[in-house]
C-alpha positions in Angstrom: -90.7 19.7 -11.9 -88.2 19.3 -14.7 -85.3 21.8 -15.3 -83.1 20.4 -18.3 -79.7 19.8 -17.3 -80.4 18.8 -14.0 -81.9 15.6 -12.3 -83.7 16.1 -9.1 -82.8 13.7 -6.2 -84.8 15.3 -3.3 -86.3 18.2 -1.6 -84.0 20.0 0.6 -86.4 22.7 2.0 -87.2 26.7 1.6 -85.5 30.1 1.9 -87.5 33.1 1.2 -89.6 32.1 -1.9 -87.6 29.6 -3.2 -87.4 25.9 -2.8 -84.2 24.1 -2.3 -83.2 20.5 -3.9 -80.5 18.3 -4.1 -79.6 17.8 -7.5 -77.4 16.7 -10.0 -76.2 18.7 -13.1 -75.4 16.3 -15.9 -73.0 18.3 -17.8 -70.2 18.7 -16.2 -71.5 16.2 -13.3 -71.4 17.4 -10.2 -73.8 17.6 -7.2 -75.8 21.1 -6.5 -78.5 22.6 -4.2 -80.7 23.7 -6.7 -82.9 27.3 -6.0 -86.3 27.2 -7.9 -88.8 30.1 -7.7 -91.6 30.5 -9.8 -91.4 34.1 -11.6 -94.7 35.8 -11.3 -96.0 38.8 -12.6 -92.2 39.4 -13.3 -91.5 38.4 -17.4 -89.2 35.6 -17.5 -86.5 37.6 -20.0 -86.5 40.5 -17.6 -85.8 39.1 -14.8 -83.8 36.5 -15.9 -81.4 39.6 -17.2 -81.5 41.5 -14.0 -80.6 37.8 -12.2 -77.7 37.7 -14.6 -76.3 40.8 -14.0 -75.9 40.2 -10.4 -73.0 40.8 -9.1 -72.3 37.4 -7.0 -72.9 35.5 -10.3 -69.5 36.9 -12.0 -66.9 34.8 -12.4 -64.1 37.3 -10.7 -66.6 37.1 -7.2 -65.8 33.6 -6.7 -63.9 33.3 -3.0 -63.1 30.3 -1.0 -65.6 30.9 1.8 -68.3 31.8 0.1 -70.9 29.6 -1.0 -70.2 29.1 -5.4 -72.7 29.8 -7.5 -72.9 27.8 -11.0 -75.6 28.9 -12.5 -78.0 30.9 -13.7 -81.3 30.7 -16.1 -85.2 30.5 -16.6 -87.0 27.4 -17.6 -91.0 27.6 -18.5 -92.6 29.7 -14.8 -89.8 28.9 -12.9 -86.7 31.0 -12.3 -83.5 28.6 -10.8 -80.2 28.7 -9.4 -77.4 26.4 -9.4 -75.2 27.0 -6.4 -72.5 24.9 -4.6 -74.2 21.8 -2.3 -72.2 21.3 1.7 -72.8 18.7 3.6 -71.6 20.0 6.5 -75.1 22.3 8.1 -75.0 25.5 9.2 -73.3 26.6 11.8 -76.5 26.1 14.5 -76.7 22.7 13.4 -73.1 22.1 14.0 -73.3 23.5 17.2 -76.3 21.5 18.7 -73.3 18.2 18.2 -70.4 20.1 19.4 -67.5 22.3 17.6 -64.0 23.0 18.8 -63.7 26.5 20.3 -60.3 27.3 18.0 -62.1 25.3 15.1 -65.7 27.9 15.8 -63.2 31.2 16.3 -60.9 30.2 13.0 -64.4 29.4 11.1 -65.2 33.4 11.9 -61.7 34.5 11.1 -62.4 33.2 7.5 -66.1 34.2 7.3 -64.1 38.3 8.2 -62.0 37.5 4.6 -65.3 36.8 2.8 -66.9 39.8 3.8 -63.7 42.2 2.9 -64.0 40.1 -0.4 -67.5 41.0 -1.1 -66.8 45.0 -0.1 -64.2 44.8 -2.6 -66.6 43.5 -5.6 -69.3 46.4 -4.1 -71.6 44.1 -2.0 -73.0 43.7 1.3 -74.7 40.6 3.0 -77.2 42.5 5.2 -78.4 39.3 6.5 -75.5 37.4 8.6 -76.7 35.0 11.0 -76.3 31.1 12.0 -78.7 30.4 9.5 -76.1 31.6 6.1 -73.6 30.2 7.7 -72.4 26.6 6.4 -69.6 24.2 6.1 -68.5 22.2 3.6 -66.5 20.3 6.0 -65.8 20.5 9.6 -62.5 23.1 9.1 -64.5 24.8 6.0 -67.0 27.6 6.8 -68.8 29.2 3.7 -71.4 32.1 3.7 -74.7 32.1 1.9 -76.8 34.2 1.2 -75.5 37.3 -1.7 -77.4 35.9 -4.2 -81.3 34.9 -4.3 -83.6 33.4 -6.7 -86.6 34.6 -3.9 -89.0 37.2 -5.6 -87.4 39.8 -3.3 -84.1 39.7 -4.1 -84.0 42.5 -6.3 -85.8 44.7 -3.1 -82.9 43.4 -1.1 -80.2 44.4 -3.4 -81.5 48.1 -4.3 -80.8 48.8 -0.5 -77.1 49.3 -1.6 -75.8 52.9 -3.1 -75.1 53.5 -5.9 -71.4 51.8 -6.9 -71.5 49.2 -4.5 -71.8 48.5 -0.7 -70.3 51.2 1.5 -68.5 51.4 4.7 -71.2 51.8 6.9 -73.0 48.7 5.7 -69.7 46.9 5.6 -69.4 47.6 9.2 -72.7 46.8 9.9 -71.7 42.8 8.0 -69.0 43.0 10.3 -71.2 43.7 13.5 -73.7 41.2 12.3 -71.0 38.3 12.3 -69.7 39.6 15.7 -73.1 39.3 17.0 -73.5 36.0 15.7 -70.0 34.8 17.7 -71.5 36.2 20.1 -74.3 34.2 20.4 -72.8 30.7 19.8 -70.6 31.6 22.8 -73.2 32.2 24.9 -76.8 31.3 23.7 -77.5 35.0 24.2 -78.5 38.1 21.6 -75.7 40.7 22.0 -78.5 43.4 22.3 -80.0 41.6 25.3 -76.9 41.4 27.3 -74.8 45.0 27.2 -73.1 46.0 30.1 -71.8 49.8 30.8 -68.7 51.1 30.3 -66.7 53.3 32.8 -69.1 56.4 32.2 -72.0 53.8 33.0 -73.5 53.7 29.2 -74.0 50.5 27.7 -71.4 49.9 25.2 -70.6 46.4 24.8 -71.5 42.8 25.7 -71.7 41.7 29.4 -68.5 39.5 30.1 -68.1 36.3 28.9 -68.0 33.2 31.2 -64.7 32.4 33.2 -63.0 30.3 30.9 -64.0 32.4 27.6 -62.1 35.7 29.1 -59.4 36.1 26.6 -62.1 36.7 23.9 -63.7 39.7 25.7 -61.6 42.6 24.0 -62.3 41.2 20.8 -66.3 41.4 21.1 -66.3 44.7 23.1 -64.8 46.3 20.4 -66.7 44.2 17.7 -70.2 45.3 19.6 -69.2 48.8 20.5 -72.2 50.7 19.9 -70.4 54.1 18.8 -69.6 52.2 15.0 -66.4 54.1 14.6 -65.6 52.3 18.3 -65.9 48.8 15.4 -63.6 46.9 13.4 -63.7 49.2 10.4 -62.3 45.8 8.3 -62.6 42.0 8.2 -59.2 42.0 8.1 -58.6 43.5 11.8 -61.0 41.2 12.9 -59.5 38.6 11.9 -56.0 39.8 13.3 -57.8 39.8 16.2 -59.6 36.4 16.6 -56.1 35.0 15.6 -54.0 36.2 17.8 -56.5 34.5 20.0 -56.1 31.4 18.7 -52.2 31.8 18.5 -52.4 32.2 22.2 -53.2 28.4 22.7 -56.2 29.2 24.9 -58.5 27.9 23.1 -57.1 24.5 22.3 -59.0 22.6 24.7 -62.2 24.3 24.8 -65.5 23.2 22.9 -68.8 24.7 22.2 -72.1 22.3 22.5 -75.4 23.9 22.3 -77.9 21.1 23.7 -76.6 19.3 26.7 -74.4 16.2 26.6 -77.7 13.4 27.2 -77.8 10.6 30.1 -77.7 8.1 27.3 -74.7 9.2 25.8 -72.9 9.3 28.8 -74.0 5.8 29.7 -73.2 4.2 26.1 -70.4 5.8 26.4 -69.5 4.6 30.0 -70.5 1.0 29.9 -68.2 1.0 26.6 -65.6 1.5 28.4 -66.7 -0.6 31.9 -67.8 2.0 34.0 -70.1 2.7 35.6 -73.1 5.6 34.6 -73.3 8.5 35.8 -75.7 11.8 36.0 -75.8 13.8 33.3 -73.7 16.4 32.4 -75.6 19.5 32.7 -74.7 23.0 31.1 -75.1 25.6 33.8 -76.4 28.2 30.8 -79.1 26.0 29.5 -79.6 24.4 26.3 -77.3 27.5 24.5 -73.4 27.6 25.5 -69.9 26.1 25.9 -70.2 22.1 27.4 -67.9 20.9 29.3 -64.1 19.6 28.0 -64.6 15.9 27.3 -61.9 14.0 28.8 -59.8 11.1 27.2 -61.3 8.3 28.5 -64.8 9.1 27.1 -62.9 10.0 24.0 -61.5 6.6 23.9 -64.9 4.9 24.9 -66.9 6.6 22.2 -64.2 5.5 19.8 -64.6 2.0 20.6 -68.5 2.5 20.7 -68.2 3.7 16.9 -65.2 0.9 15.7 -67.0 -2.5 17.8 -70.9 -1.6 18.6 -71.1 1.0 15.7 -74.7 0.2 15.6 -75.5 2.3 19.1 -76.3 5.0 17.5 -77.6 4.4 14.5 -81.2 5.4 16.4 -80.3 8.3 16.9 -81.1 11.3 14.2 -78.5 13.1 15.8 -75.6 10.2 15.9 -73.3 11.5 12.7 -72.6 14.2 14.2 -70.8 12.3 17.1 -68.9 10.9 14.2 -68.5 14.8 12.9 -67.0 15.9 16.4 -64.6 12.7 16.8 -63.3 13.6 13.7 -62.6 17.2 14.9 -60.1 16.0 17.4 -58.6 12.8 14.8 -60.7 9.9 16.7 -63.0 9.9 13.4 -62.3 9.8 10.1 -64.9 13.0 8.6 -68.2 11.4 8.6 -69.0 13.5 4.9 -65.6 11.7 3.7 -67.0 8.8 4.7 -70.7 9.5 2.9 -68.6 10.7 -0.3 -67.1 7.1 -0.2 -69.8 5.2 0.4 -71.7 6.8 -2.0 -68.8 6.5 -4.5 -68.6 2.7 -3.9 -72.5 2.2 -4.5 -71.9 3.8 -7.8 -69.3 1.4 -8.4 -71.5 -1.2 -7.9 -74.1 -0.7 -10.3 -73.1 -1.9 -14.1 -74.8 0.5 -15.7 -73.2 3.6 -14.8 -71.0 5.9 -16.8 -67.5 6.2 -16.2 -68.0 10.1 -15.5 -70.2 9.5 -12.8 -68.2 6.7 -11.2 -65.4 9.1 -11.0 -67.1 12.1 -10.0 -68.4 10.4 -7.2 -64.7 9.7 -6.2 -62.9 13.2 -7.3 -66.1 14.6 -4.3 -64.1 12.0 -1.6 -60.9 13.8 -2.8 -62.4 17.2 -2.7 -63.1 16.7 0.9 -59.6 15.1 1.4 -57.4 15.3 -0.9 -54.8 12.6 0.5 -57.6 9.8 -0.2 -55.5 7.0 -1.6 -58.2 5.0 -1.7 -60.3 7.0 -3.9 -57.1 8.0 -6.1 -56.7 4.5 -6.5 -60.3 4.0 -7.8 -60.0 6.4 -10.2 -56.9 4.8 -11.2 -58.5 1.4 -11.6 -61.2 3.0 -13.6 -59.0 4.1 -16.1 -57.2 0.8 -16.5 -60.7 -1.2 -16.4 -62.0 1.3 -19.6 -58.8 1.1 -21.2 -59.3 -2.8 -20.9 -62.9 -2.7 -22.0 -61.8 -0.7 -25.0 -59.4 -3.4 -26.0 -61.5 -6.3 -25.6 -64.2 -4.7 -27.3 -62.0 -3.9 -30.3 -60.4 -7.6 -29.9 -64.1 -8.7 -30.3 -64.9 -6.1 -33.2 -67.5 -4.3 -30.7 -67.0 -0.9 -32.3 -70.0 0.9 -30.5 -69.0 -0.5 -27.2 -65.2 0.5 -28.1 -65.8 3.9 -29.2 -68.5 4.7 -26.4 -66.0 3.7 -23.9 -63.3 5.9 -25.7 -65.7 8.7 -25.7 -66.4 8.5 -21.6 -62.9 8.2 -21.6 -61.9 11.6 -23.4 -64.4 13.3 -21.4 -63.1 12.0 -17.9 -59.3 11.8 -18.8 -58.8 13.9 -21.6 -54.6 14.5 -20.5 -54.2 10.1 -21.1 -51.8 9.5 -23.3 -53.2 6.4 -23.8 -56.5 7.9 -25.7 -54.4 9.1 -28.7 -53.8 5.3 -29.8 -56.6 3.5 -28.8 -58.9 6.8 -30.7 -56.8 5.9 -33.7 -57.4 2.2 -33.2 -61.0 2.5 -33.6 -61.1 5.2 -36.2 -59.0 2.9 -38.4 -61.4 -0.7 -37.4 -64.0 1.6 -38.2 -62.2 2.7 -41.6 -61.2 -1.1 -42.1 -64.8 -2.7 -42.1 -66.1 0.6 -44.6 -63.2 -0.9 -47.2 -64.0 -4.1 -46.6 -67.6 -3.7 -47.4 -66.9 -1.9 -51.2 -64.2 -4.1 -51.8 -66.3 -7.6 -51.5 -69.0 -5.0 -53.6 -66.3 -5.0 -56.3 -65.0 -8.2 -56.4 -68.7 -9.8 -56.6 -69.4 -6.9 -59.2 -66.3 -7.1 -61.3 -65.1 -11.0 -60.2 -61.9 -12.1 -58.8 -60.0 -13.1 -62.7 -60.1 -9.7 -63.5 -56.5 -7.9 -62.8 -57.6 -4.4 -62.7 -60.3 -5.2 -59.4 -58.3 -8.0 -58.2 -55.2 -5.2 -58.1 -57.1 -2.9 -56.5 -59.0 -5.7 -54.1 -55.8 -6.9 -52.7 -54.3 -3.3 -52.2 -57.8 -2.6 -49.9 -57.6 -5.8 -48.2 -54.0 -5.2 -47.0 -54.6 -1.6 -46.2 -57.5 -2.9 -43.9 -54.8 -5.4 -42.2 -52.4 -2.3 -41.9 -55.6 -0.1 -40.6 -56.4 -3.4 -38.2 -53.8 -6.0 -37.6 -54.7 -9.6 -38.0 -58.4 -8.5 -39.5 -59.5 -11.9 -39.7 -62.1 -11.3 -42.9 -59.0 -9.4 -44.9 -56.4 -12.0 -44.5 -58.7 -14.8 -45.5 -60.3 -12.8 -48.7 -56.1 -12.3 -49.4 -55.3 -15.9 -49.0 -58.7 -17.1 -51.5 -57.2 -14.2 -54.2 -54.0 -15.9 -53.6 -54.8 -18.9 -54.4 -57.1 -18.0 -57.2 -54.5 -16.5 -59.2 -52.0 -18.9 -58.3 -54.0 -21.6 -60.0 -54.2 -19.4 -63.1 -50.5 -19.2 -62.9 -50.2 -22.3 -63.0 -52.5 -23.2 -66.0 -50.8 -20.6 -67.7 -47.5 -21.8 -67.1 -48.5 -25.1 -68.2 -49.8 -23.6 -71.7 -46.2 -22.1 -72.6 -48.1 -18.7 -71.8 -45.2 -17.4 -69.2 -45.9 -13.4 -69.2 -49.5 -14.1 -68.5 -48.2 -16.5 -65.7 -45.6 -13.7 -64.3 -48.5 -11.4 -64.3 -50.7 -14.0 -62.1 -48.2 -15.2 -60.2 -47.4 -11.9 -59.2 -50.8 -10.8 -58.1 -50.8 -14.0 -56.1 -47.4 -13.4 -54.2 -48.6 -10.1 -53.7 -52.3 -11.4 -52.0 -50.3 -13.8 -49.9 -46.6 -14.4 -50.3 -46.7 -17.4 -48.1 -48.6 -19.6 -49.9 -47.2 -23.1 -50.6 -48.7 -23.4 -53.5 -46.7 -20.5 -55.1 -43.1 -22.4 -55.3 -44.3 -25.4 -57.2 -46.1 -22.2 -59.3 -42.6 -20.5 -59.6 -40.6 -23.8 -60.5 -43.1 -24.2 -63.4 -42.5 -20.8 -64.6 -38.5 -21.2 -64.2 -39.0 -24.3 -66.3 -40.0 -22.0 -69.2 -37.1 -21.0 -71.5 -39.2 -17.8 -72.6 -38.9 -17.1 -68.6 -35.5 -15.8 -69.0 -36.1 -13.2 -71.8 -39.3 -11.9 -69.9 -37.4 -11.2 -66.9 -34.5 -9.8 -68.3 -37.1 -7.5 -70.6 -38.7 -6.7 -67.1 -35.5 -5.5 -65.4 -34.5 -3.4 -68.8 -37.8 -2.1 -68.3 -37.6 -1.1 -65.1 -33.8 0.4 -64.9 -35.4 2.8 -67.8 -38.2 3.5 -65.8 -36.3 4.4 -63.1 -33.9 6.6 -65.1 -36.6 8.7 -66.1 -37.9 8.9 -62.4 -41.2 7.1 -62.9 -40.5 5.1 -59.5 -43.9 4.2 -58.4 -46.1 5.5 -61.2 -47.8 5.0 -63.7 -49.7 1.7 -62.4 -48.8 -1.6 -64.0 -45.6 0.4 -65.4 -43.8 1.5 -62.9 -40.1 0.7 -61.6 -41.5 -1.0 -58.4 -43.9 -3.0 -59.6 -41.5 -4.2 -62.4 -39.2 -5.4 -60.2 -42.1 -7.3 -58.0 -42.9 -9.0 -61.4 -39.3 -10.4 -61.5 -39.3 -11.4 -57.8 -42.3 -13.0 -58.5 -40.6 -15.4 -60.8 -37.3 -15.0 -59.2 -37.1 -14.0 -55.4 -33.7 -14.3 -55.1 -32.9 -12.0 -58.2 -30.2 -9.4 -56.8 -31.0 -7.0 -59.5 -34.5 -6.6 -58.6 -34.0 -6.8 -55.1 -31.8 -4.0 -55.2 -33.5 -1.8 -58.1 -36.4 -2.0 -55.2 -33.9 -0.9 -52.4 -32.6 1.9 -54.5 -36.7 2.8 -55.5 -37.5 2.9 -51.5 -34.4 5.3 -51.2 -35.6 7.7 -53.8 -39.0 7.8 -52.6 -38.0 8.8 -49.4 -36.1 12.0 -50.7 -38.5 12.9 -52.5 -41.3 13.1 -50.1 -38.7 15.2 -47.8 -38.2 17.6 -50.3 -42.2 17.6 -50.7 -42.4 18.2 -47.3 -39.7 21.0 -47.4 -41.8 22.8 -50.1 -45.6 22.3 -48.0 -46.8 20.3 -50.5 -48.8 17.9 -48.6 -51.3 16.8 -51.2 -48.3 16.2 -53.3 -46.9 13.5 -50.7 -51.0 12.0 -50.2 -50.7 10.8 -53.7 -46.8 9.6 -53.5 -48.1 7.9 -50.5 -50.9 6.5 -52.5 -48.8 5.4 -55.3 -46.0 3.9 -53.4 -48.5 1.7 -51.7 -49.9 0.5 -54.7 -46.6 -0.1 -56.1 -45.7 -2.5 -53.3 -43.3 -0.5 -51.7 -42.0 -1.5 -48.2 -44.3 -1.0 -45.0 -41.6 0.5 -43.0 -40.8 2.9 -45.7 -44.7 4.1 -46.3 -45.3 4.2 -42.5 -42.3 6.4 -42.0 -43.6 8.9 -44.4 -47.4 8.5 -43.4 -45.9 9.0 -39.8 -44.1 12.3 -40.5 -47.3 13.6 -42.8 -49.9 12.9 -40.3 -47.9 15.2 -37.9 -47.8 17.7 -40.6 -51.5 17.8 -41.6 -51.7 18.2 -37.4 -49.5 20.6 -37.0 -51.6 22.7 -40.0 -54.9 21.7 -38.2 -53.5 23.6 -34.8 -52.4 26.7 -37.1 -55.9 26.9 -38.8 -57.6 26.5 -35.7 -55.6 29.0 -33.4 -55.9 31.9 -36.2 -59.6 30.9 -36.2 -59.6 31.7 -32.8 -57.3 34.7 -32.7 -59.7 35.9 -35.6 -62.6 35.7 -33.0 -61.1 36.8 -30.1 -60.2 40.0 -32.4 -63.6 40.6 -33.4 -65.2 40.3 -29.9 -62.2 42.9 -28.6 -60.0 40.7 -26.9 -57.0 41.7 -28.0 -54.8 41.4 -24.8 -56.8 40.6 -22.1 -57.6 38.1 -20.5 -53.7 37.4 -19.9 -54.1 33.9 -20.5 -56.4 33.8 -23.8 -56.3 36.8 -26.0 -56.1 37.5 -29.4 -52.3 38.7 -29.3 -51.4 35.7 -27.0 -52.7 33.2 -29.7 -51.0 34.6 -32.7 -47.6 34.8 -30.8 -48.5 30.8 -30.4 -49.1 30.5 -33.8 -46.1 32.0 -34.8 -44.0 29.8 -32.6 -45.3 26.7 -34.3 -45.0 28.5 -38.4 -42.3 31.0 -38.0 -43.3 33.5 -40.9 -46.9 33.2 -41.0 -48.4 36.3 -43.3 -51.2 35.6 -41.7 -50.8 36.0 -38.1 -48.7 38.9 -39.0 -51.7 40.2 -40.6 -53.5 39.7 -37.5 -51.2 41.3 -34.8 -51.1 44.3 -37.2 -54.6 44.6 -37.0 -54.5 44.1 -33.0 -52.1 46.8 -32.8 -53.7 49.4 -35.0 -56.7 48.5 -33.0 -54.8 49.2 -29.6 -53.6 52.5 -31.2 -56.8 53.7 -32.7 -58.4 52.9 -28.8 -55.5 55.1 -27.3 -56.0 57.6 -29.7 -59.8 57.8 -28.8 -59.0 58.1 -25.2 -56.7 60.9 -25.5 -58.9 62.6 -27.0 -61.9 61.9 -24.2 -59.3 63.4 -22.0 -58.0 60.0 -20.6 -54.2 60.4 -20.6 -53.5 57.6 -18.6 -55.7 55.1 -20.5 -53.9 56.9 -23.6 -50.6 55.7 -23.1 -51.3 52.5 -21.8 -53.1 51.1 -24.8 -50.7 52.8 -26.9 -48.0 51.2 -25.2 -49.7 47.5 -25.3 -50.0 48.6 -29.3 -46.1 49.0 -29.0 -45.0 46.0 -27.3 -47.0 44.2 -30.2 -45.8 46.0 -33.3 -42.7 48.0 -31.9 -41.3 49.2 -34.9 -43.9 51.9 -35.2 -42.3 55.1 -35.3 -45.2 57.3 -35.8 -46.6 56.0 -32.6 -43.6 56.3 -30.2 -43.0 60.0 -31.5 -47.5 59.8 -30.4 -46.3 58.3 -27.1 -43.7 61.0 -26.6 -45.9 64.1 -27.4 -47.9 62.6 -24.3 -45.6 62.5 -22.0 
């Protein structure tokens, strides 16, 4: 069988129609027991609908001790269900090992909450016995059972009136889990066992055994036959059963349905050198209370399970020896334990994902949440990825680098870390796609050419800013370099000295350490033409910069102008501080772009500026502040996108956390002024208004004003409507 989305580890068993598994749902991981039932004569869209609709299956049902439900849907003939896997067996199960009395009446205390939960959403259970009850650890009881993939579950749930379950089949939940205490107390059916009242008719329970007297009044008025005799609530039930527990009778008192074996006793005995004994025997049979174990076989079993843990490893039955140790603290929780060890054999194989390594240790933290060890796993798996990611990038192993990232964002998407090493790869990725068309250009256009070699060396140090050190940019810089420094120098040596400014320049500007270039520069100085050209370059560029042409037009430009003479002449002061003076303009002007919004407008600046050799620090402070820009225009876009939908579906102000009203207000917090979100919380409120309009009219006063006054509190300036909301008063 194959249901997409889910990968079947093993059969689990049946209920009703349906066959359980153990499963695992790939996205988000996490462990389920998986319902399957195959649809018969029922058509799959029908009865996938009328699943749907069911009533444990919405989200606002969901209650801490009762069994979660995923999922829903219908694949091929089979109808499944997704719902919550425990470890922990059903309450039978647990008792056959052995459970705490305060632990078994506390478990019931919670199981009265879930019922007054599920009266409250309109449904009943019907069903209650040990069977649908379960425990996700051993202090966390669930109930099972309110929603069925089985071909009768639709039967089942007509058996409810109309608007949901009412009190009588509340109270009859509430006798059913009585009934069921009852019998783990002691092994018998409440029916079977009534005993008269004063008048001599059988109204409640016969007593309870000696030492389990202080929970009589609880179960004869639980299992009063006259109902209105009952617990009309959980809730009272509950009051009940606690004040029980708050007594402090129960503290040393446990529940053991099969009878504590010769063997164990004798394991445990010649543990702790003594010697064996007969079996404890429970006077009631293989059903009710066992007797209080006493310290010393406490100790001794502890020992058994810390030096000869082996013993009882035989035994089908030995974890949940484990399961009761770890009741009383001489354990640690045997499914904590099977969380971890499964955890760890993830770990071990190589080819797992990172979000199934940490899912299986975020399940050891689910049952215990103080589990350093497994917080410290998941810890270590961050740093190992974060690792991987820079040694694959170190090695230019993009795929592995950005498949790592990608786990990574998944997992931890709150790591601060992500942001950097994302932008890392984006920009090795951007660095190797310039790389490629710039070697296509130079072998297309050849290296003597100044227009491609200009544009080749401005690529190849973008790459090294996109990747620092790229080891195929810097060495296509240094052979440019050294190219035109050799045609420097042969034009130097021809009396040609602007062609050999130009050169020279393009080969400081590939690679401004090159030895070569000072013997270049000396030859250059040598020439008596050299001093006219560079003072006709710094005339040139003080006019350029007059008329404000800082870093464009290419080739004529203040900027590069001044590189030209620095080229020559590194230590000319003129140029060096027509360049400083450039760099401060440029930076005024981009803030006055930004102060208009023209973002485009500081792109090509950036562009420009960049070409024209301006400072790194000075182009990364303005790239720095526009990429925040273009991100903080990204987040507007997208959250009136969203408030846009949100308004079409009619969510204007509810849910309280994501609505269309809720969104805008965040919008406008980030562009103070936006016409459009105004737009859109005018059209929220005159939706709000319209709606209370409508239900004034349907005769809803109440409904009226209240989305009349939501319309108000988004758009209070409305007079027309508060003279509305005063007419209804």
């Amino acid at each position: 069988m194959n249901i997409p989305g889910f990968q079947i580890e093993r059969r689990l068993g049946r209920s009703g129609d349906a066959e359980l598994y153990l499963a695992s749902q790939t996205h988000p991981y996490k462990r389920v027991a998986l319902a399957v039932a195959r649809r018969g004569a029922v058509e799959a869209p029908e009865a996938l609908r009328e699943l749907e609709r069911h009533p444990a299956l919405k989200s606002d049902f969901r209650h801490p001790h009762i069994l979660h439900v995923h999922r829903v849907g219908a694949h091929r003939e089979w109808l499944y269900l997704a719902m919550e896997y425990v470890e922990g067996g059903d309450l039978r199960e647990n008792l056959v090992w052995g459970m705490g009395l305060e632990r078994l009446v506390n478990a019931f205390g919670d199981l009265c909450a879930a019922l007054d939960h599920a009266r409250g959403k309109g449904l009943a259970h019907r069903r209650i016995g040990a069977a649908s009850i379960l425990f996700r650890s051993p202090s966390e009881v669930v109930l099972a059972g309110y929603c069925s993939v089985a071909a009768d579950w639709a039967e089942r749930d007509q058996q409810s009136p109309p608007g949901g379950a009412s009190a009588a089949a509340h109270r009859d939940d509430l006798f059913d889990l009585a009934r069921t205490l009852y019998q783990a107390l002691t092994g018998e059916t409440a029916q079977g066992a009534l005993r008269g009242d004063a008048n001599g008719q059988a109204n409640a329970p016969a007593a309870l055994p000696g030492h389990l007297k202080m929970l009589q009044p609880v179960l004869d008025q639980a299992l009063a036959v006259d109902p209105n005799r009952r617990f009309q609530t959980g809730a009272a039930f509950r009051e009940a059963l606690e004040a029980v527990a708050r007594s402090g009778a129960l503290a040393d008192l446990s529940i053991k349905t099969a009878a504590v074996s010769s063997g164990e006793i004798r394991t445990v005995g010649e543990a702790a050198g003594l010697s064996s004994r007969e079996p404890i025997r429970d006077e009631r049979g293989t059903y009710g209370p066992s007797a209080k174990f006493s310290r010393w076989l406490l100790a001794a079993g502890l020992a058994v399970a810390v030096i000869g843990g082996g013993v009882y490893l035989v035994d089908r039955q030995s974890w949940r020896l484990v399961a009761f140790m770890a009741q009383i603290g001489l354990a640690e929780d045997p499914n904590v334990q099977s969380a971890w060890v499964a955890a760890q054999a993830l770990r071990e194989d190589p080819v797992q994902s990172l979000p199934a390594l940490v899912a299986g240790y975020r399940r050891v933290l689910e049952l215990d949440a103080g589990h350093s060890q497994a917080t410290q796993a998941i810890a270590s798996l961050a740093d190992q990825w974060r690792q991987d990611i820079v040694q694959a990038l170190a090695q230019n192993d993009l795929g592995s680098a950005e498949a790592k990232h990608n786990e990574m964002t998944l997992v931890f998407p709150d790591d601060y870390s992500l942001m950097d090493l994302g932008r890392q790869i984006s920009n090795r990725r951007a660095a190797d796609t310039l790389l490629a068309s710039t070697r296509s250009l130079l072998r297309s256009q050849g290296m003597s050419r100044i227009p491609a070699a200009t544009v080749a060396i401005q690529a190849y140090q973008e790459i090294v800013r996109l990747a620092p050190g790229h080891p195929a940019a810097l060495a296509e810089l240094a052979a440019l370099a050294e190219h035109y420094a050799e045609l420097a120098r042969e034009a130097a040596g021809q009396g040609d000295v602007d062609d050999a400014i130009v050169y020279l320049e393009r080969a400081a500007t590939a690679d401004g350490g090159l030895p070569i270039l000072e013997a270049v520069r000396e030859e250059i100085q040598q020439a008596s033409r050299a001093r006219s050209a560079i003072q006709e370059l710094l005339q040139q560029a003080g006019a350029q910069r007059a008329r404000g042409l800082l870093v464009h037009p290419p080739g004529g430009n203040a900027a590069e102008l001044y590189h030209r003479v620095l080229a020559t002449a590194p230590d000319n002061g003129i140029a060096l501080q027509g360049l400083n003076e450039v760099t401060s303009q440029l930076l005024n002007k981009a803030t006055q772009m930004f102060e208009g919004g023209d973002l485009s407008a500081v792109e090509r600046l950036l562009g420009q500026a960049s070409a024209a050799g301006i400072e790194a620090a000075a182009l990364l402070e303005i790239q720095t502040r526009l990429d925040q820009e273009i991100e903080a225009l990204a987040t507007i876009s997208q959250k009136l996108a969203e408030a846009g939908r949100l308004l079409a579906q009619g969510f204007l102000t509810e849910p309280q956390e994501h609505n269309a009203v809720a969104v805008l207000r965040d919008v406008q917090r980030l562009d103070p002024g936006n016409a459009r979100a105004d737009e859109l919380l005018d059209q929220a409120a005159a939706r709000l208004a319209e709606v209370a309009r409508e239900a004034f009219a349907a005769g809803l006063p109440e409904p009226a004003r209240h989305y009349l006054d939501l319309a108000l509190t988004v758009t209070p300036d409305q007079g027309e409507w508060r003279s509305l909301r005063e007419s209804w008063q």
